[in-house]
C-alpha positions in Angstrom: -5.3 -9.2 -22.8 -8.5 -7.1 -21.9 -9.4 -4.3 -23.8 -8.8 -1.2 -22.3 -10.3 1.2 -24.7 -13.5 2.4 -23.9 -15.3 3.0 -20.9 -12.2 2.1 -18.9 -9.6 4.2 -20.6 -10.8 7.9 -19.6 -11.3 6.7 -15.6 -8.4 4.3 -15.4 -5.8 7.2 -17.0 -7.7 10.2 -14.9 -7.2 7.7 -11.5 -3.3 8.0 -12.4 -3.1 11.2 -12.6 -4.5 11.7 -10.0 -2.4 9.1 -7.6 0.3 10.9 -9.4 -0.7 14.3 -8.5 -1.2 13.4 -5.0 1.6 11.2 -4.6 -0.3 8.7 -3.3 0.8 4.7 -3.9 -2.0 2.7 -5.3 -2.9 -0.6 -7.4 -5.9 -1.5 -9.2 -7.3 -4.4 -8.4 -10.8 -6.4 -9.0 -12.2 -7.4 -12.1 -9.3 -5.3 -14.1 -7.1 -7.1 -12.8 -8.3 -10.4 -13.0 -8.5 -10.0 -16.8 -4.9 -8.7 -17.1 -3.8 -11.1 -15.0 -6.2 -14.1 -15.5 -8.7 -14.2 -17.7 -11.0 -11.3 -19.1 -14.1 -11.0 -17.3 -17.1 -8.5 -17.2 -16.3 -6.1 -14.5 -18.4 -2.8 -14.1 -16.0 -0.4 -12.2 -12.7 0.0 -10.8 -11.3 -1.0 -7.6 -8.1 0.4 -6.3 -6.1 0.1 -3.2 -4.5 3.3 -2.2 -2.2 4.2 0.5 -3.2 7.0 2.1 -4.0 8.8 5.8 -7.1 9.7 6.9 -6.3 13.0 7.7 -5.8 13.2 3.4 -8.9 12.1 2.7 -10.9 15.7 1.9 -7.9 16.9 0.0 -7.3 13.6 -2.0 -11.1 14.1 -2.4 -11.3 18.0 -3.5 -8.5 16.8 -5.9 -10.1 14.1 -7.1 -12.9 16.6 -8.6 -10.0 18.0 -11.2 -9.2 14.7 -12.2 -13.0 13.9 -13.4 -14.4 12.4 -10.2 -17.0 13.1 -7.5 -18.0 11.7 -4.2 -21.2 8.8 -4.5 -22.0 10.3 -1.3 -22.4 13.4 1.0 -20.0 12.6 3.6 -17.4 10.9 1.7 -14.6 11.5 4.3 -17.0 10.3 7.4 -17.5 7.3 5.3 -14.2 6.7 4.2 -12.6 7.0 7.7 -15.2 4.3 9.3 -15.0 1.8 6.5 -11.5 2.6 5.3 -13.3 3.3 0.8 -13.7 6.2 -0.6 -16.4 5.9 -3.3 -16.3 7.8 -6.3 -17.9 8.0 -9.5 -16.4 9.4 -13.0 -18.3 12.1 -14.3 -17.6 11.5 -17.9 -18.6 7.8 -18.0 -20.5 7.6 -14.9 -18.2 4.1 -14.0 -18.0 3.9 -10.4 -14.2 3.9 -8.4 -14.1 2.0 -5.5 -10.3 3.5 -3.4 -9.9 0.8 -0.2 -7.4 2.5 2.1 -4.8 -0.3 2.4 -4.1 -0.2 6.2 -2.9 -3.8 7.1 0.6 -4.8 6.6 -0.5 -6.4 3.6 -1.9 -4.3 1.9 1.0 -2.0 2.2 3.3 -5.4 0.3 0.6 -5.7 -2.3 1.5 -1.8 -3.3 5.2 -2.5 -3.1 4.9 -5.5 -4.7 3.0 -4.1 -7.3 3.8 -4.1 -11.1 2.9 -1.4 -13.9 1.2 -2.1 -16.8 0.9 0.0 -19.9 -1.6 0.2 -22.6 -2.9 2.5 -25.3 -1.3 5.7 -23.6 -2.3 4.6 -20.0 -0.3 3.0 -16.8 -1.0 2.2 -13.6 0.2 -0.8 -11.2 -1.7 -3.9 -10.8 -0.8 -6.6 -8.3 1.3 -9.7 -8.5 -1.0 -12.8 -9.8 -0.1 -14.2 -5.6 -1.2 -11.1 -3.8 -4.4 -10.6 -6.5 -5.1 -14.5 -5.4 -5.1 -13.5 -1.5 -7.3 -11.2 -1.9 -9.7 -13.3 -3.6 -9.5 -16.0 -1.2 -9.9 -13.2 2.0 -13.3 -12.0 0.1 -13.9 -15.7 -0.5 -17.7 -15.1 -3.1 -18.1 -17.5 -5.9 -17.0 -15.2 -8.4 -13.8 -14.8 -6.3 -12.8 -18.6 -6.3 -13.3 -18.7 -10.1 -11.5 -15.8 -10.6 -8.9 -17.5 -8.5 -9.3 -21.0 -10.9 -8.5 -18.4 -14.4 -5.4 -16.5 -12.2 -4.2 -20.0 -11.3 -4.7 -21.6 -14.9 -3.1 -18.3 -16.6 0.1 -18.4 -14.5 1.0 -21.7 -13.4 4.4 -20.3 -12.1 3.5 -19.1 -8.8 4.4 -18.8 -5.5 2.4 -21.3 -3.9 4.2 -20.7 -0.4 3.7 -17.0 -0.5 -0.2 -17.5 -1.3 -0.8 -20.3 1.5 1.2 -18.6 4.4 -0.7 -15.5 3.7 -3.8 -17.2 3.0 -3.9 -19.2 6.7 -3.1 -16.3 8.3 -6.0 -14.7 7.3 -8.0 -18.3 7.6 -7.1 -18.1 11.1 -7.3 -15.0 12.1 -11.1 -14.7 10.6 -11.8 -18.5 11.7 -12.3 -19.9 8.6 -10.4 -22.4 8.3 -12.6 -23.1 5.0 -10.7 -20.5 3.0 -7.6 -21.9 3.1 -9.3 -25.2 1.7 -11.0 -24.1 -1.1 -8.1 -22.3 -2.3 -5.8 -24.8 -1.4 -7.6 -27.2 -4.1 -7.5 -24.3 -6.8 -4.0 -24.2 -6.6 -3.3 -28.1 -7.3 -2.4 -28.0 -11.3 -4.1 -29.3 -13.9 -2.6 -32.0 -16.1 -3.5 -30.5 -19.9 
């Protein structure tokens, strides 16, 4: 179970509120997730994948200023409409919130799919250990196969066929076929 007391706490409860108060679908996902799901792990800000239309993005932004947060950047709407993240910072802690606008078809299951967690006085949702595990294989870094190898070891119950049919999409539609293989061998159990 990862601690979520401090620095986390403050940003990770103000984020709610604020997807509350905007009625706007989210999940939190990276390196807090990976240690609720997985395995702790040192992570130095949030990641979150929000549902929300570019034509929301200043308002969602201006609101996001009475939750604790401010833009990283001048022209966080500019930004956020040509690579689909709005970059924030939390003023109290100075932790840095990464919001991907989900988009794809996908990214719209991994909200619906998504499952609350609570803790000390805080909730927010946080994606099955299958969708968490695409996404690790789609961004395909070192630290995202082992994160995938703790997910994998933690929950051994998965749904192997959800994870490869989403997986190979994405393999082939990026033509890497390696993706698929590397993950495809993280998913093989391991005989204790």
């Amino acid at each position: 179970m990862v601690d979520l007391s401090h620095p986390f706490l403050s940003p990770l409860k103000e984020l709610s509120n604020l997807l509350s108060k905007t009625k706007t679908e989210g999940v939190v996902i990276g390196g807090i997730s990976v240690g609720l799901i997985g395995k702790p792990r040192f992570t130095a800000d949030i990641d979150a994948v929000i549902l929300l239309n570019f034509e929301q993005i200043e308002a969602f932004v201006k609101t996001a200023t009475a939750f604790g947060f401010e833009p990283r950047i001048s022209d966080v709407g500019e930004f956020a409409r040509k690579t689909h993240v709005i970059l924030l910072v939390h003023k109290k802690t100075g932790i840095n919130i990464d919001l991907s606008i989900g988009l794809l078809p996908f990214e719209h299951e991994i909200v619906q799919r998504a499952k609350k967690f609570e803790s000390a006085g805080v909730s927010f949702y946080i994606p099955t250990p299958e969708d968490l595990i695409i996404m690790k294989a789609v961004a395909h870094r070192p630290k995202d196969l082992e994160d995938i190898r703790m997910i994998v070891q933690a929950n051994p119950e998965l749904d192997r066929q959800r994870i490869k049919r989403w997986v190979e999409d994405f393999a082939q539609t990026l033509e890497m076929p390696e993706i698929w293989k590397d993950v495809e061998k993280l998913l093989i159990p391991v005989d204790h």
